[in-house]
C-alpha positions in Angstrom: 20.9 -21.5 -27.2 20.0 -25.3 -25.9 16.4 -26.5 -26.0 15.9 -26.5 -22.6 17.1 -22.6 -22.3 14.0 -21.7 -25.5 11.3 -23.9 -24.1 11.6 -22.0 -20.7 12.7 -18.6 -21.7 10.8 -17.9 -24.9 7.4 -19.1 -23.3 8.4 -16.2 -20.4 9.0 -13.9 -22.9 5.5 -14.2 -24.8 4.0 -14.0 -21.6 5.6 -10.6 -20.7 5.0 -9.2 -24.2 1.3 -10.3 -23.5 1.2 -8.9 -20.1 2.9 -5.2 -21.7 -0.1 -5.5 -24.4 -2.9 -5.8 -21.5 -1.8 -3.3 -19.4 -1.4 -6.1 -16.4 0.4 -5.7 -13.2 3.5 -7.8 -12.8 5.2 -8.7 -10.1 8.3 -10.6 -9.8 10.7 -11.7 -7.3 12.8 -14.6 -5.4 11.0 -16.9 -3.4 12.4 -19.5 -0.3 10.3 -21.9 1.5 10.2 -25.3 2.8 8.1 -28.7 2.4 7.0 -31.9 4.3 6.0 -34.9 3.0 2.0 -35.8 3.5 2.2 -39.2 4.4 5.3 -38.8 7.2 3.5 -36.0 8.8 0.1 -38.7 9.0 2.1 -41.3 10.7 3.1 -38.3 12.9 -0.2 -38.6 14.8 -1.2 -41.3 17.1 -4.3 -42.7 17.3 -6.3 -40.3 19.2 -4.8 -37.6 17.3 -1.6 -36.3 19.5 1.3 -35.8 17.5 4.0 -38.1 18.7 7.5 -38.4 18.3 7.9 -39.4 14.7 7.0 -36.1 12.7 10.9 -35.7 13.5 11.5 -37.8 10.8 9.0 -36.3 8.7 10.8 -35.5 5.1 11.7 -32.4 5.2 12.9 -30.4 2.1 13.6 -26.3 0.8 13.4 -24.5 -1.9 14.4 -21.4 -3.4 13.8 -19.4 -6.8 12.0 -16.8 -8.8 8.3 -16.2 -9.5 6.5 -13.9 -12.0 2.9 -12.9 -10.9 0.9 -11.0 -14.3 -2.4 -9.9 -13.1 -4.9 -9.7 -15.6 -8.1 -8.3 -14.5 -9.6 -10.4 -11.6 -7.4 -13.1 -12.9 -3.3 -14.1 -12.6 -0.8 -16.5 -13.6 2.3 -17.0 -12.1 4.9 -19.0 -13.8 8.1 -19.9 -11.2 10.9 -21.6 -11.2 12.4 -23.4 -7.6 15.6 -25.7 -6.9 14.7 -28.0 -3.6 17.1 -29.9 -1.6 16.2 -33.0 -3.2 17.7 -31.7 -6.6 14.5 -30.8 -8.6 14.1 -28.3 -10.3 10.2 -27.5 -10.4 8.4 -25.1 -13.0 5.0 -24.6 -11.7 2.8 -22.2 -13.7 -0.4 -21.2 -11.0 -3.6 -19.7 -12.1 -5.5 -17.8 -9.4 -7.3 -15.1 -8.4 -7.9 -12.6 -5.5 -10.6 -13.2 -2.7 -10.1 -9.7 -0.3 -6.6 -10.4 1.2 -6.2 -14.0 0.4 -5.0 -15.6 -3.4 -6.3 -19.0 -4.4 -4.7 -20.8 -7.2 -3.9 -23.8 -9.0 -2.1 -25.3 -11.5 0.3 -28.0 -13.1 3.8 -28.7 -12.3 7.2 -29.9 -14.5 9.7 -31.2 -12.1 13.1 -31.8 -13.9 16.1 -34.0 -11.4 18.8 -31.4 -11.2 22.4 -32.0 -10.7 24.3 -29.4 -12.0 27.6 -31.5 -12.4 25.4 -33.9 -14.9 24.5 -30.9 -17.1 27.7 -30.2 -18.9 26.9 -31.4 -22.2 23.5 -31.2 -24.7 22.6 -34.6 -23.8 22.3 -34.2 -20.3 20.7 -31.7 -20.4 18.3 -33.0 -23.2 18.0 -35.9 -21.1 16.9 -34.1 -18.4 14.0 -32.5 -20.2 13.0 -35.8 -21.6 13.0 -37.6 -18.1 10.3 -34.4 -16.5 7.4 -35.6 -15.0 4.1 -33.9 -14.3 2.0 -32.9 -11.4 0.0 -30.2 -9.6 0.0 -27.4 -7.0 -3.0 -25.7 -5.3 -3.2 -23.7 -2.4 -4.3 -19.8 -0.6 -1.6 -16.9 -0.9 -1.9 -13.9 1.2 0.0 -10.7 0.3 1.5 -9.6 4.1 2.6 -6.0 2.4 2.6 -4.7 -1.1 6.2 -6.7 -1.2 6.2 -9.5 0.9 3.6 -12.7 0.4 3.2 -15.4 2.2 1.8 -18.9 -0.2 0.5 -22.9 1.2 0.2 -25.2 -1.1 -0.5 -28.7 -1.6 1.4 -30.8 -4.2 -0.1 -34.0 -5.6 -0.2 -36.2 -8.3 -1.9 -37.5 -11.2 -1.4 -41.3 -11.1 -5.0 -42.2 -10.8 -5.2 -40.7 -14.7 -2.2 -43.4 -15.8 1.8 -43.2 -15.5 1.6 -40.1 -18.7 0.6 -37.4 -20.4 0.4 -35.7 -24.0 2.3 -31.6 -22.7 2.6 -30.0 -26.3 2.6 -32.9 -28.3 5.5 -35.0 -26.3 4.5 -37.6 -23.6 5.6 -36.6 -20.0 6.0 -39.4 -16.9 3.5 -38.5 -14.2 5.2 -37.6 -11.0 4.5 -40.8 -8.4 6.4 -38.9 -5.3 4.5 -38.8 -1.9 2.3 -35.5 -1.9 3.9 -32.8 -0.3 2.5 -29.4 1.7 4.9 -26.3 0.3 5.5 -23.0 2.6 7.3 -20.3 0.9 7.7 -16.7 1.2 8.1 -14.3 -1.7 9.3 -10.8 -2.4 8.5 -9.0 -5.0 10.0 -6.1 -7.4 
């Protein structure tokens, strides 16, 4: 099994064996949603605060893939795993909990570039590890039914900290992109 296959699979697995142990509620499921850029949809507005012609070129992206929600008393995480159209793939592991219908949660993000034809051998796909960079997700969820929910999120960066940090002892690029707001909609098993 490659590196990158253990450090995402066996960190899933301890979290399910932990999740068994408490007793929690788990929730899993695929997830689809899109994003927009922050700073194209603010040069979207005019001046007295009309939105204008350009938010059609606002960057525009989607995403699709597979969250796990453990619920552990008022508390849950939920570690996912999304491909966008701009080639990522983003690991975000949110920690939140439940105000009456609404979620709120938080949390850091690995973002890895993704091309699957550049992934054939152990180096590219070590060098792929090596190149993730770091930033953060928060936002409200709202479960619509007992299946389907319904998450907004903003996506930022850490830059004002420095271009790294120390993620289990190896030093990770922070990510620089524009901040982003992220719609998505889930279902769960």
């Amino acid at each position: 099994m490659t590196k990158l296959k253990k450090n995402l699979i066996l960190p899933l697995i301890a979290i399910l064996c932990f999740a068994a142990q408490a007793n929690a509620q788990v929730k899993f499921g695929p997830k689809v949603g899109m994003g927009a850029t922050v700073t194209e949809i603010q040069t979207a507005v005019d001046a007295e605060g009309n939105v204008v012609d350009k938010f059609e070129q606002a960057n525009i992206s989607t995403h699709a893939g597979l969250f796990l929600r453990l619920q552990l008393g008022g508390l849950y995480v939920q570690p996912e795993a999304t491909i966008s159209t701009l080639k990522d793939l983003d690991i975000p592991v949110m920690l939140g909990c439940k105000l009456g219908p609404a979620r709120i949660h938080a949390g850091p993000y690995m973002r890895m570039a993704f091309d699957r034809n550049n992934l054939s051998t152990p180096e590219e796909r070590r060098t792929m590890w090596e190149d993730a960079r770091i930033g953060y997700q928060a936002g409200l969820g709202f479960d619509i039914t007992k299946k389907i929910s319904l998450d907004a999120r903003y996506e930022g960066n850490f830059s004002t900290f420095g271009n790294s940090v120390q993620v289990f002892g190896q030093e990770r690029a922070i990510d620089t992109g524009d901040p982003q707001i992220l719609l998505s909609l889930g279902y769960s098993f």
